[in-house]
C-alpha positions in Angstrom: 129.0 108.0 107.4 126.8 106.8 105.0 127.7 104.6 102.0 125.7 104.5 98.5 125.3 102.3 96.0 123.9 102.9 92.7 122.6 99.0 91.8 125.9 97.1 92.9 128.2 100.0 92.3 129.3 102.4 95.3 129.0 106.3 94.5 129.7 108.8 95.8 127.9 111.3 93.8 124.7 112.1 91.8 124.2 113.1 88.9 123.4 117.0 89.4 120.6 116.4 86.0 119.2 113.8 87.9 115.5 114.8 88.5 115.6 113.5 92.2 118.0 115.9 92.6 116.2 118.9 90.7 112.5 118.1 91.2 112.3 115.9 94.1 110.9 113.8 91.3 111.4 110.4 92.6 110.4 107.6 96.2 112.4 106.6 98.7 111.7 103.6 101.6 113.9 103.6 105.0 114.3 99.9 106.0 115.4 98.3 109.0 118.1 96.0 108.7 117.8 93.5 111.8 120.7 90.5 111.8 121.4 91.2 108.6 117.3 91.3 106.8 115.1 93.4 105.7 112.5 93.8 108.1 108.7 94.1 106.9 110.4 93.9 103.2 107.1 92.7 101.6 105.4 96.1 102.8 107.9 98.5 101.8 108.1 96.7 98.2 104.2 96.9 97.8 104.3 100.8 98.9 107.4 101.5 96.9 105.1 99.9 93.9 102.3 101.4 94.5 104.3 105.2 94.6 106.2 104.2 91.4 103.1 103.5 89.7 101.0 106.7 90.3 104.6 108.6 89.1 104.8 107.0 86.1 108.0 105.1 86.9 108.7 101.9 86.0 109.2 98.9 88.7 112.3 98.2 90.5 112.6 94.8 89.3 112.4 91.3 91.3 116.5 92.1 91.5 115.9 94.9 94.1 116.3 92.7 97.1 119.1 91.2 95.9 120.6 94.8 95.1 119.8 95.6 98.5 121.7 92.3 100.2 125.0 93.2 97.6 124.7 96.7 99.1 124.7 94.9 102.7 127.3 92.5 102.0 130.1 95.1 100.8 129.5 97.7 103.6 131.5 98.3 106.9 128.4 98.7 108.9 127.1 96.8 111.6 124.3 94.7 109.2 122.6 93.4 112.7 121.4 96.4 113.4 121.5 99.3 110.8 119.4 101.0 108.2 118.9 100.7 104.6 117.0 103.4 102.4 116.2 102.9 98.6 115.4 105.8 96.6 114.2 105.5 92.6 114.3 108.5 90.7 112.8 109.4 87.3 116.5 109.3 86.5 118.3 112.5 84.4 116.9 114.6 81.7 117.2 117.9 79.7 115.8 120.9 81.3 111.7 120.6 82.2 109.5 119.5 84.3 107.6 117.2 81.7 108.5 113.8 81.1 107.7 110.4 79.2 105.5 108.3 81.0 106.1 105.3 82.4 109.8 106.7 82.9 113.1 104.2 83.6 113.8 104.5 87.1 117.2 105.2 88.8 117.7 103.2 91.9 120.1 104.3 95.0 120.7 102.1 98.0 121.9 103.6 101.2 123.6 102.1 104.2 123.9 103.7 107.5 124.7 103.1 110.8 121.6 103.0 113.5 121.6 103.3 117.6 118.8 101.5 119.0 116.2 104.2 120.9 117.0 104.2 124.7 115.0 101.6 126.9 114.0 104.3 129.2 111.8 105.7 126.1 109.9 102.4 125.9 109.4 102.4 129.7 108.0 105.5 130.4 107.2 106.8 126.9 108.2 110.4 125.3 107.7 114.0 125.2 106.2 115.6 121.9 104.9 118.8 121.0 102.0 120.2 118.4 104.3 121.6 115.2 103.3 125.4 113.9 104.1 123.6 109.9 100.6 122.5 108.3 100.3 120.1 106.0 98.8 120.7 102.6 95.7 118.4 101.9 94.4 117.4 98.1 97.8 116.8 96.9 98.0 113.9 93.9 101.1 112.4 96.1 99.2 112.4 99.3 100.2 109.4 101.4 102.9 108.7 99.0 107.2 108.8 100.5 108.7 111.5 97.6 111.6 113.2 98.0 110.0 116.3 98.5 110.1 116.2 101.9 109.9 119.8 102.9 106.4 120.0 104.9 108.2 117.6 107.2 112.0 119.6 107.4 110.3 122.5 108.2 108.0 120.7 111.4 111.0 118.4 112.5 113.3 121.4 112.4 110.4 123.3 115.2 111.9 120.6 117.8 115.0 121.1 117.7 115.2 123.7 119.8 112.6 122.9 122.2 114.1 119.3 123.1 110.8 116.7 122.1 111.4 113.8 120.6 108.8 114.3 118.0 106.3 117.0 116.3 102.9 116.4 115.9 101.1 117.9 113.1 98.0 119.1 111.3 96.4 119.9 108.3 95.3 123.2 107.4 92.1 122.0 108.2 93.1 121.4 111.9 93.0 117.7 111.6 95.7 115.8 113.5 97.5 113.7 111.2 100.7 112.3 111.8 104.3 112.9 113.4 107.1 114.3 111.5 108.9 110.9 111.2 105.8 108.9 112.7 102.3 107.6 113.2 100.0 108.4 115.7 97.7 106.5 117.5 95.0 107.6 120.3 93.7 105.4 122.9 90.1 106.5 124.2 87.9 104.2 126.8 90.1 101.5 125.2 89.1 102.2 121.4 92.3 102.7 119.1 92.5 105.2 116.4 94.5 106.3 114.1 94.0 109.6 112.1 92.7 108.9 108.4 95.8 109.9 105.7 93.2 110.1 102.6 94.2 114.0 102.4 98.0 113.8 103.4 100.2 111.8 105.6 102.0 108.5 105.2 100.9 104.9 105.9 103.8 103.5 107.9 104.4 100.2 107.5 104.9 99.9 111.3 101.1 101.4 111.5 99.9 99.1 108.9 101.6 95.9 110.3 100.1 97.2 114.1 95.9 97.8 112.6 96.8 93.9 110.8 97.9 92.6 114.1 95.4 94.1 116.7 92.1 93.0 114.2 93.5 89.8 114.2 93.3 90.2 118.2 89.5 91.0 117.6 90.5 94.5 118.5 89.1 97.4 115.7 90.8 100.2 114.7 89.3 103.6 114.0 91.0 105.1 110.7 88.8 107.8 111.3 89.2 112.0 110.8 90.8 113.3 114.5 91.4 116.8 116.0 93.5 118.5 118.2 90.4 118.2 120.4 91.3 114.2 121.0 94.9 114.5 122.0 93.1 117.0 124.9 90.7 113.9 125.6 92.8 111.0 125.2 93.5 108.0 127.8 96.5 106.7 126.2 98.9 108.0 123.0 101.8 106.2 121.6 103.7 106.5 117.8 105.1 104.0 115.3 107.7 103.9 112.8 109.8 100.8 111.1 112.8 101.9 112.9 111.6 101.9 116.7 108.5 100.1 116.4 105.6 101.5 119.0 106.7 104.1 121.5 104.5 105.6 124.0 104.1 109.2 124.6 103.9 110.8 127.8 102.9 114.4 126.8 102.4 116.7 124.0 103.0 119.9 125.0 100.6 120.8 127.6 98.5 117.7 127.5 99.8 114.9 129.7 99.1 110.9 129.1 100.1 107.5 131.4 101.3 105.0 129.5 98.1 102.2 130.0 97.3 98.7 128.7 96.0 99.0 125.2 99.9 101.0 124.5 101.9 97.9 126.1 99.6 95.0 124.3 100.6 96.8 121.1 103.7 96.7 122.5 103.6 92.8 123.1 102.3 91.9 119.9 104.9 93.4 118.2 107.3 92.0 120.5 106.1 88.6 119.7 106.1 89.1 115.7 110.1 90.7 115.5 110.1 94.0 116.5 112.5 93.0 119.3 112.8 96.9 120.6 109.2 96.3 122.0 110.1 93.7 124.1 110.2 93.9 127.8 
């Protein structure tokens, strides 16, 4: 079950007028709460930032961590391992689409329980598949975590049936962009890459923290334009999100990886800066 709180006070509804709820006019961030904390807060506060400013809402305030440690505090979950997600809305409104800009935000903390990913997936790394659902490009919320979420509903809901752990998809330009809940990175003759998300996608903060760490390894990172072509080619493939860190992948539908070096040093260096799932 999960337990909301609208800044310090628990709720258990919204306001149907709220424009999160009509428009999917509003961000969210999901945090992982390890022993209690925040993990990578500082990213999640500087994207959540950044999204509120090109919407036209105004700033959680410097209270917003605090908010986040009272939700914490008062609920039953297990706070050493769970997950927190934040939402701000452009709040409620009469009838319209249009609105006043910058526009008070409405803020909504969530608490729910987590179960940490089986070890075996670390080990010997997942299944995936390629997703059908295309991603629209030239969006003026590309790369940013609305609530409109459908693109991604639609891809996640093509794996239910079929069993993978995750959906891989592209653009409608057939470039391969992201999962529906991660990042993907390709290994090839030891070069790492990661697709570029100027068109559409997210920036994870599990990718982001991953490119920080392995240039300050002296290894570069190709943000670069990829195709279904490189999965076909690759030597190595693994994902990332803030929950489970860096997992590898084993296969995507009918293209078949091992799980090498470059995808267990990634592994290691998160390891060694908290993302204890990682570690061996």
């Amino acid at each position: 079950m999960t337990e909301w709180y609208e800044v310090n006070r628990q709720t258990r509804a919204v306001d149907p007028s709220d424009r999160g709820f009509q428009y999917g006019d509003g961000l969210f961030e999901t945090i992982a709460i390890r022993d209690g904390k925040p993990r990578q807060w500082q990213y999640h506060v500087e994207r959540l930032n950044a999204g509120c400013e090109r919407l036209g809402l105004e700033l959680p305030g410097p209270s917003l961590e605090l908010d986040l440690g009272v939700a914490l505090a008062r609920s039953n979950h297990d706070k050493s391992f769970c997950i927190a997600k934040i939402i701000v809305t452009s709040g409620s409104s009469v009838r319209g689409y249009g609105r006043m800009l910058p526009t008070p935000g409405e803020v909504y903390i969530g608490v729910f329980s987590a179960t940490p990913l089986n070890k075996p997936a670390y080990l010997n790394g997942v299944a995936t598949m390629l997703c059908e659902t295309r991603l629209a490009t030239g969006s003026p919320v590309a790369g940013m975590k609305t609530l409109n979420r459908i693109e991604q509903v639609l891809a996640s809901s093509e794996c239910l049936p079929t069993g993978a752990f995750e959906g891989f998809t592209l653009d409608v330009e057939d470039r391969l962009i992201c999962g529906t809940i991660s990042n993907v990175f390709i290994v090839k003759d030891k070069i790492v890459r990661t697709p570029s998300l100027d068109r559409c996608g997210v920036e994870g903060t599990m990718r982001r923290l991953v490119v920080r760490l392995l240039g300050q390894e002296g290894h570069n990172v190709e943000i670069c334009d990829l195709m279904e072509e490189d999965l076909a080619t690759a030597d190595e493939v693994f994902i990332t999100n803030s929950q489970m860190g860096a997992v590898p992948v084993h296969r995507c539908g009918n293209y078949k990886w091992s799980i090498g070096e470059q995808t267990r040093e990634v592994m290691r260096l998160l390891a060694n800066n908290g993302i204890d799932e990682c570690r061996e």
